[in-house]
C-alpha positions as semicolon CSV with decimal commas, in nm:
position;residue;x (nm);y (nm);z (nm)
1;X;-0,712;-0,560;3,166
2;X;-0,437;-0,585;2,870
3;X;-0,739;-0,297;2,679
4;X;-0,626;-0,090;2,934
5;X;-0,256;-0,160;2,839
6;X;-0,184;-0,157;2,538
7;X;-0,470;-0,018;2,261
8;X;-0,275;0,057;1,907
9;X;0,078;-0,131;1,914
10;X;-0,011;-0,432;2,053
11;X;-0,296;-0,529;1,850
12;X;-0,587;-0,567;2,168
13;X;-0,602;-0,892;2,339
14;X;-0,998;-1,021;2,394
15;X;-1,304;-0,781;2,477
16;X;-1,433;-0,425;2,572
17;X;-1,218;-0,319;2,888
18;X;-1,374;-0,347;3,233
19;X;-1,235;-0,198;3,540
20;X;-1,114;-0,576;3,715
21;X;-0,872;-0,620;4,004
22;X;-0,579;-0,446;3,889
23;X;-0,786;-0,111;3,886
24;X;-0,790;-0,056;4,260
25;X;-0,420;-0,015;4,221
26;X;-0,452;0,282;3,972
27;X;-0,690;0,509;4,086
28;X;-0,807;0,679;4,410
29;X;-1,149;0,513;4,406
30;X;-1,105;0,142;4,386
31;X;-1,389;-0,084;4,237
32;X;-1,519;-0,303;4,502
33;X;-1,369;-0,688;4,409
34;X;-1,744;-0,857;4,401
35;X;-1,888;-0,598;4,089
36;X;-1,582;-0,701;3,879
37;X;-1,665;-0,947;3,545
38;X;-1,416;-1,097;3,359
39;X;-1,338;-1,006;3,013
40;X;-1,577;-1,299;2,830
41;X;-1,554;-1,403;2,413
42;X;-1,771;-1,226;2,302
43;X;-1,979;-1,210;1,936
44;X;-1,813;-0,876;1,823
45;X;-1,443;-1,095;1,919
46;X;-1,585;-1,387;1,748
47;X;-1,617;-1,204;1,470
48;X;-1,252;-0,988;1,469
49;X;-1,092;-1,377;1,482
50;X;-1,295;-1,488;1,192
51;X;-1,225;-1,171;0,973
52;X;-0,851;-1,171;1,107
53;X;-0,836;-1,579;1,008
54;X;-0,898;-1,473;0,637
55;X;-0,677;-1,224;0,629
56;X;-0,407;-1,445;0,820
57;X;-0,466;-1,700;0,506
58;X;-0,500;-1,430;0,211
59;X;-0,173;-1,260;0,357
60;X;0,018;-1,555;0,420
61;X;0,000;-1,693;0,092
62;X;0,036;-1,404;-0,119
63;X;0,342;-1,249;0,074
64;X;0,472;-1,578;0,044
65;X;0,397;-1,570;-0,354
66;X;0,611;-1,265;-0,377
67;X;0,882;-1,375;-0,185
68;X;0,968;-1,654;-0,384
69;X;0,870;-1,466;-0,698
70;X;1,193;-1,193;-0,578
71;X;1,425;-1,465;-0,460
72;X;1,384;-1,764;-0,745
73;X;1,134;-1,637;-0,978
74;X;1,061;-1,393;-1,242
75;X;1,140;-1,101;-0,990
76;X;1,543;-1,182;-0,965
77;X;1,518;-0,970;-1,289
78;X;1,454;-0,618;-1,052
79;X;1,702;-0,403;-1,036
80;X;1,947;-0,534;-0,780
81;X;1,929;-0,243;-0,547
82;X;1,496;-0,319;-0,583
83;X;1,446;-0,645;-0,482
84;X;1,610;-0,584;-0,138
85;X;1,406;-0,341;-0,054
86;X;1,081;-0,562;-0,200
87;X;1,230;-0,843;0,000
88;X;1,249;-0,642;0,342
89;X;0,902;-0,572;0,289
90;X;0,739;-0,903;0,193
91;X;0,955;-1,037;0,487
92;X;0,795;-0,737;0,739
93;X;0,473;-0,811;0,609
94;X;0,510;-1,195;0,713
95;X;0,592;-1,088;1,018
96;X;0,298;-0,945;1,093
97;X;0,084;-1,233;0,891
98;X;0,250;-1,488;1,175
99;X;0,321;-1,310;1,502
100;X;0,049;-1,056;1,560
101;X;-0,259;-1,218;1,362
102;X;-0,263;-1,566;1,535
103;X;-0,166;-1,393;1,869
104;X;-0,432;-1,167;1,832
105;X;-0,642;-1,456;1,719
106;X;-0,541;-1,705;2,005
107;X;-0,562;-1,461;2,271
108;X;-0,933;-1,312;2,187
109;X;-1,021;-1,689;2,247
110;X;-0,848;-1,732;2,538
111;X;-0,944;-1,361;2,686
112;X;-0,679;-1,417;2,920
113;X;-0,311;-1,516;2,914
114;X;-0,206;-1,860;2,925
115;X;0,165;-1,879;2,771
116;X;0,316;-1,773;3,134
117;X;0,592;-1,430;3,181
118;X;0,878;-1,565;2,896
119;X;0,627;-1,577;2,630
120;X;0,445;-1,243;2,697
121;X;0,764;-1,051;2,692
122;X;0,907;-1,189;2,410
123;X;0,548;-1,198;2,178
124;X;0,479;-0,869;2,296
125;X;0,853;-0,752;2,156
126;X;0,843;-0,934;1,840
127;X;0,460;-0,764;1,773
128;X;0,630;-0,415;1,808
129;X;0,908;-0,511;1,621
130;X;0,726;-0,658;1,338
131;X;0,488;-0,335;1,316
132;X;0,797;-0,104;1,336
133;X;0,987;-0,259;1,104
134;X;0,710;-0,266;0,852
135;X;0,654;0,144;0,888
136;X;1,035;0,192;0,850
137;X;1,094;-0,039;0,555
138;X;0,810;0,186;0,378
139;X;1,047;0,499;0,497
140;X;1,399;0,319;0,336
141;X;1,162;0,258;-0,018
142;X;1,037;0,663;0,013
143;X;1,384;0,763;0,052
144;X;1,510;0,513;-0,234
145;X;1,236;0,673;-0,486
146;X;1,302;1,041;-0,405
147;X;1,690;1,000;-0,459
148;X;1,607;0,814;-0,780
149;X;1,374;1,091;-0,925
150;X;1,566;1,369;-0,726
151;X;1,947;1,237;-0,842
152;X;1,907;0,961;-1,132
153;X;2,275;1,006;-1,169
154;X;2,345;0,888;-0,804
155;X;2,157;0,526;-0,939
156;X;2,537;0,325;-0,903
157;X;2,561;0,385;-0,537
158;X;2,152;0,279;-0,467
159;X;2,214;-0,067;-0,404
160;X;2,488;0,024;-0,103
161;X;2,265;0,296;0,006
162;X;1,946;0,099;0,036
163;X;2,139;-0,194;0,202
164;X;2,245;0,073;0,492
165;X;1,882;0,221;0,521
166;X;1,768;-0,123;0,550
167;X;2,006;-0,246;0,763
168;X;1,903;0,088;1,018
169;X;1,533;0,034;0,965
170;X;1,592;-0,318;1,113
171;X;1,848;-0,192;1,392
172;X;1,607;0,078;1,493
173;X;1,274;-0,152;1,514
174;X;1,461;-0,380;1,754
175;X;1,606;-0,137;1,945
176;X;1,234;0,027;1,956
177;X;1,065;-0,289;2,061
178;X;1,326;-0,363;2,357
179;X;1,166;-0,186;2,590
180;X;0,861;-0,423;2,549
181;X;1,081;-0,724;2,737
182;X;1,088;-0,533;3,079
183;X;0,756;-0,350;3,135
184;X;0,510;-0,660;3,010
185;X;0,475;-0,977;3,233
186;X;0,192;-1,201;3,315
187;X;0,042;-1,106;3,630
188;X;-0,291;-1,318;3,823
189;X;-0,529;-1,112;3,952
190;X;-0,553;-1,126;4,340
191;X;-0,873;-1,306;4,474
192;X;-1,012;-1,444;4,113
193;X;-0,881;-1,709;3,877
194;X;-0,772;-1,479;3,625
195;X;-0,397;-1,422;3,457
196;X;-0,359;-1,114;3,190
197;X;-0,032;-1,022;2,973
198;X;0,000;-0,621;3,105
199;X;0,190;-0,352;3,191
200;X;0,043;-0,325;3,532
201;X;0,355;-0,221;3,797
202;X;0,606;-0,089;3,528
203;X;0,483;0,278;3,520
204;X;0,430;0,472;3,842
205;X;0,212;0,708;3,720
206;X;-0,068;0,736;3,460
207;X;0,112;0,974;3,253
208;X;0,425;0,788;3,199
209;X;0,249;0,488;3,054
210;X;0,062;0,762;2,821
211;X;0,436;0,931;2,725
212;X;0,576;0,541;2,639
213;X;0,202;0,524;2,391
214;X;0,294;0,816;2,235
215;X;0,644;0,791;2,250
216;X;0,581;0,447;1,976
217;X;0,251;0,657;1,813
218;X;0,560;0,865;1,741
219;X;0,780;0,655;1,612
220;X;0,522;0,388;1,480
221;X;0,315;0,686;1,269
222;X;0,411;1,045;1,250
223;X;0,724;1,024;1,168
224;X;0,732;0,761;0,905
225;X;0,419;0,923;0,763
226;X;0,598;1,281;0,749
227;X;0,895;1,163;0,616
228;X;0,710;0,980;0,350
229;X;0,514;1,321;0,272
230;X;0,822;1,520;0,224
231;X;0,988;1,248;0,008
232;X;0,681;1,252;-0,252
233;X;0,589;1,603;-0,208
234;X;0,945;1,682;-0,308
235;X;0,919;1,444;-0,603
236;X;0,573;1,585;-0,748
237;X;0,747;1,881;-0,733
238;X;1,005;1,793;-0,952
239;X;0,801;1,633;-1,181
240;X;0,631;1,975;-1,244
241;X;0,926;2,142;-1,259
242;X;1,021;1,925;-1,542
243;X;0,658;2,017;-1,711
244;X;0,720;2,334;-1,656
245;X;1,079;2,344;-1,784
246;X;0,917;2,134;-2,107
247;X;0,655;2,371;-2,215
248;X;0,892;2,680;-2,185
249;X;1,117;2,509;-2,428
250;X;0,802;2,429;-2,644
251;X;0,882;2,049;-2,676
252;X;0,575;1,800;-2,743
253;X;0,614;1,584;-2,476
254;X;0,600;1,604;-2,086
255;X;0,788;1,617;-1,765
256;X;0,745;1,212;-1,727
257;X;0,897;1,181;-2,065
258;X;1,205;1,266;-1,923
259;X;1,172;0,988;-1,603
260;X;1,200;0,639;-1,746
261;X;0,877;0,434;-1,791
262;X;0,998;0,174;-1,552
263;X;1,142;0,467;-1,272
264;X;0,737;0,571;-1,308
265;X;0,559;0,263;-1,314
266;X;0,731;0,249;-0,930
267;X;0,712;0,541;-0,814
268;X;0,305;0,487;-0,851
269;X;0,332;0,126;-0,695
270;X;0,521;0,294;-0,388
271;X;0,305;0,582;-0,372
272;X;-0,027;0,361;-0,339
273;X;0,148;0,130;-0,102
274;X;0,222;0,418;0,168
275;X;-0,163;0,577;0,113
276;X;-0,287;0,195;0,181
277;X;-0,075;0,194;0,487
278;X;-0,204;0,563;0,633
279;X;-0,565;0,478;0,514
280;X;-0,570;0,130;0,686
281;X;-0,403;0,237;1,018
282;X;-0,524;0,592;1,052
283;X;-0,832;0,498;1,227
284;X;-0,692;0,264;1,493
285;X;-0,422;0,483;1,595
286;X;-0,682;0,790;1,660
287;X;-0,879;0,547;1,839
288;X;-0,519;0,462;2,052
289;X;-0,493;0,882;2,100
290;X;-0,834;0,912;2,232
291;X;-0,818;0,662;2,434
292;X;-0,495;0,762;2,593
293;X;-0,646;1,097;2,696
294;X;-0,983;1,005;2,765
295;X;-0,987;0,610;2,881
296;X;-1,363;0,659;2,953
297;X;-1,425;0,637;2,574
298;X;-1,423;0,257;2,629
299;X;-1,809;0,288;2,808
300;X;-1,912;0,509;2,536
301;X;-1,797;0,362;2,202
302;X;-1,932;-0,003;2,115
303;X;-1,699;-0,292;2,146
304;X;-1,745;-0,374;1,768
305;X;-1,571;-0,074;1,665
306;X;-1,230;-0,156;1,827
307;X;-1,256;-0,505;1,646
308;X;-1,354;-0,336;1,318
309;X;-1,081;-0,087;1,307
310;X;-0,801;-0,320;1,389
311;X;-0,913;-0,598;1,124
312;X;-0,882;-0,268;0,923
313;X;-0,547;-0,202;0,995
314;X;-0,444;-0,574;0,972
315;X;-0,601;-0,531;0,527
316;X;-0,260;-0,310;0,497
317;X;-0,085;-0,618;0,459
318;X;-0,287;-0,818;0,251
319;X;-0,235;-0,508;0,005
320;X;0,091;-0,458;-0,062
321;X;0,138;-0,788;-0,244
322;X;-0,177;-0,690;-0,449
323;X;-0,033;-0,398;-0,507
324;X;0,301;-0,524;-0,583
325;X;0,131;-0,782;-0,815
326;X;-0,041;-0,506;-1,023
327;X;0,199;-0,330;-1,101
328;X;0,439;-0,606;-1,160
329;X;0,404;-0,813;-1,502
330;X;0,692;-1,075;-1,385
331;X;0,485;-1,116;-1,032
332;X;0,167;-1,178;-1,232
333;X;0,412;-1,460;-1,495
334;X;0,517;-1,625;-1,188
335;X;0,178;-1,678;-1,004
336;X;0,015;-1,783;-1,376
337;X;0,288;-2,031;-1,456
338;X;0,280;-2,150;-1,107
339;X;-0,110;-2,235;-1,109
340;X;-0,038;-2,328;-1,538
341;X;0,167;-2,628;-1,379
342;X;-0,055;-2,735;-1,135
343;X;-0,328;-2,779;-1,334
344;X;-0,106;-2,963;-1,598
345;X;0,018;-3,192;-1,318
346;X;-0,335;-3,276;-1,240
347;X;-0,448;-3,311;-1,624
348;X;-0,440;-3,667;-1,780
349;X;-0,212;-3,525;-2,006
350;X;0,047;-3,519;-1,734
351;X;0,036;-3,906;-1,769
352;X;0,212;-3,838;-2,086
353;X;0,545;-3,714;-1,910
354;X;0,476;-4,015;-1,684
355;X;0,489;-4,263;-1,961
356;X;0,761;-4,050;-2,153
357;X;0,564;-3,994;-2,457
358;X;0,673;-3,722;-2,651
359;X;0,426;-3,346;-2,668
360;X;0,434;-3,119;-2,890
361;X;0,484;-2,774;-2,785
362;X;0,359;-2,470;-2,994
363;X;0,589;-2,225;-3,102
364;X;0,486;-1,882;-3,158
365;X;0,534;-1,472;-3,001
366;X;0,354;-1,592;-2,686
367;X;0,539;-1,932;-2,607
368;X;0,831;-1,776;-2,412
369;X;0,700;-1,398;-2,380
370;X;0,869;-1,257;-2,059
371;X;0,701;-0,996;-1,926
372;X;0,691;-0,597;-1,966
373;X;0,944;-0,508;-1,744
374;X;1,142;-0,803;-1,800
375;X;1,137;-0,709;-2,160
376;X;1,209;-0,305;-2,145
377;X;1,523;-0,426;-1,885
378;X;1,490;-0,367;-1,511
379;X;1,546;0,008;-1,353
380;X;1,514;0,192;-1,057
């Protein structure tokens, strides 16, 4: 079935793999047509769609809330060559909120595939595309922060230099995802009344289906995640330097006193937002390499831990707005003032403005306070 497929990248479709019609095709000792059960919707799937549904609403909104906090709120006040970069990856986390959570949603219902050969092709490209473009737009902000730490001088060129990294990140996840529009289609079983979304046909052997998996574990994981390891190695390391260089010189004060409160205060936000992404999708993609070499696994681990591990992986992107949030005071103004006018809307006092009736509006150090950052200036 599409388990057999497809386990990391392409966020599983319905329940624990069994050998069905398409196996006979793939191996020298073909399962006899009457012993084969269809995939069913299971309890363990009911519960990855109802964990997956929260997450869909939790990420939607607050992705959302910092997108329009970057493009007409409080957050136009980044640094310019910032809030592309905090754009791109507001807009990549979206992507996954509304391609690959109600897919994965819709088709664990369904167990098998309804939307005909157009739709699994292009779905099955825009779920790649959507998960490599959110590892490579955490690869363009690594870069961005070593360069700033690294070369602070080098800050008037950042906003062209981000805007090319970006504009590759993007290039490369849709070239990446291409191949997805030639070796998926929707294929019915022969002999049963069943249609699946798979790969079956595209690869002649075994081990060229297992070379394309790790050819996008590649490209999807290690290589984001190494580049992201040199790019704050090399920065902690010039932060000691700095300490170092400091306490020869016998100065009170540290290496970070010489890196600008605000250049900091980032370079923690984009440090917790990479370890949220390898913590969240670590697990799933060892499950993908295990599975790759030793498909068997599927009859020895329980069905409830491939569910478990992907809503796991799915949390990365309900965290980098809380992330973002936290470590953002202007974020934080927008969301209160949004919710402060709501509830004034809905307060009989709201009548008031109605009935154009004058208020009275206190004045004091609080009654336009703009936030931190907003305060210090923006940096990068």
């Amino acid at each position: 079935d599409a388990y057999n497929n497809s386990l990391y990248f392409l966020s599983l479709p319905p329940s624990k793999s069994k050998q069905g019609p398409w196996h006979s095709c793939r191996t020298s000792n073909p399962t006899p047509m009457g012993k084969w059960e269809a995939p069913t919707f299971t309890r363990a799937a009911l519960f990855r769609v109802g964990a997956t549904s929260v997450l869909f609403l939790f990420a939607a909104a607050s992705n959302l809330a910092v997108l329009v906090s970057v493009v007409r709120g409080r957050g136009r006040r980044l640094a310019a060559h910032l809030r592309p970069l905090i754009m791109s990856l507001a807009v990549a986390d979206l992507m996954m909120t509304f391609i690959v959570m109600p897919l994965d949603m819709v088709w664990n219902i369904t167990v098998q595939w309804y939307a005909g050969d157009a739709m699994c092709k292009l779905l099955c490209f825009l779920k790649l595309f959507a998960m490599h473009s959110s590892a490579f737009i955490l690869v363009v902000i690594s870069l961005d922060r070593h360069h700033a730490i690294l070369h602070p001088l080098d800050s008037v060129d950042a906003k062209r230099r981000n805007k090319k990294m970006l504009m590759l990140a993007w290039s490369l996840s849709l070239l990446l995802a291409s191949p997805q529009l030639f070796i998926f289609r929707a294929i019915k079983a022969e002999g049963v009344d069943f249609t699946q979304c798979i790969t079956h046909g595209s690869f002649r052997q075994r081990w060229h289906e297992t070379v394309y998996n790790m050819f996008h574990f590649v490209t999807l994981y290690v290589i984001p995640l190494l580049v992201m390891t040199c790019c704050y190695i090399r920065i902690l390391v010039e932060i000691n330097r700095q300490i170092h260089k400091h306490r020869e010189l016998h100065l009170r004060c540290s290496g970070t006193d010489m890196i600008p409160k605000a250049r900091m205060k980032t370079l923690k936000m984009t440090i917790i937002i990479v370890l949220s992404f390898v913590v969240c999708w670590t697990p799933y993609y060892l499950l993908g390499i295990w599975y790759w070499f030793q498909p068997q696994m599927l009859q020895v681990t329980p069905e409830y831990v491939h569910h478990i591990l992907f809503v796991f992986g799915n949390l990365n992107t309900c965290c980098d707005p809380v992330i973002y949030g936290f470590y953002t005071p202007s974020f934080r103004a927008d969301l209160a003032g949004y919710w402060c006018c709501r509830s004034r809307d809905s307060s009989p006092r709201s009548l008031d403005r109605l009935s154009g009736r004058p208020r009275h509006h206190s004045v004091g150090p609080d009654s336009d306070a703009l936030s931190g950052d907003q305060q210090r200036g923006t940096e990068g």
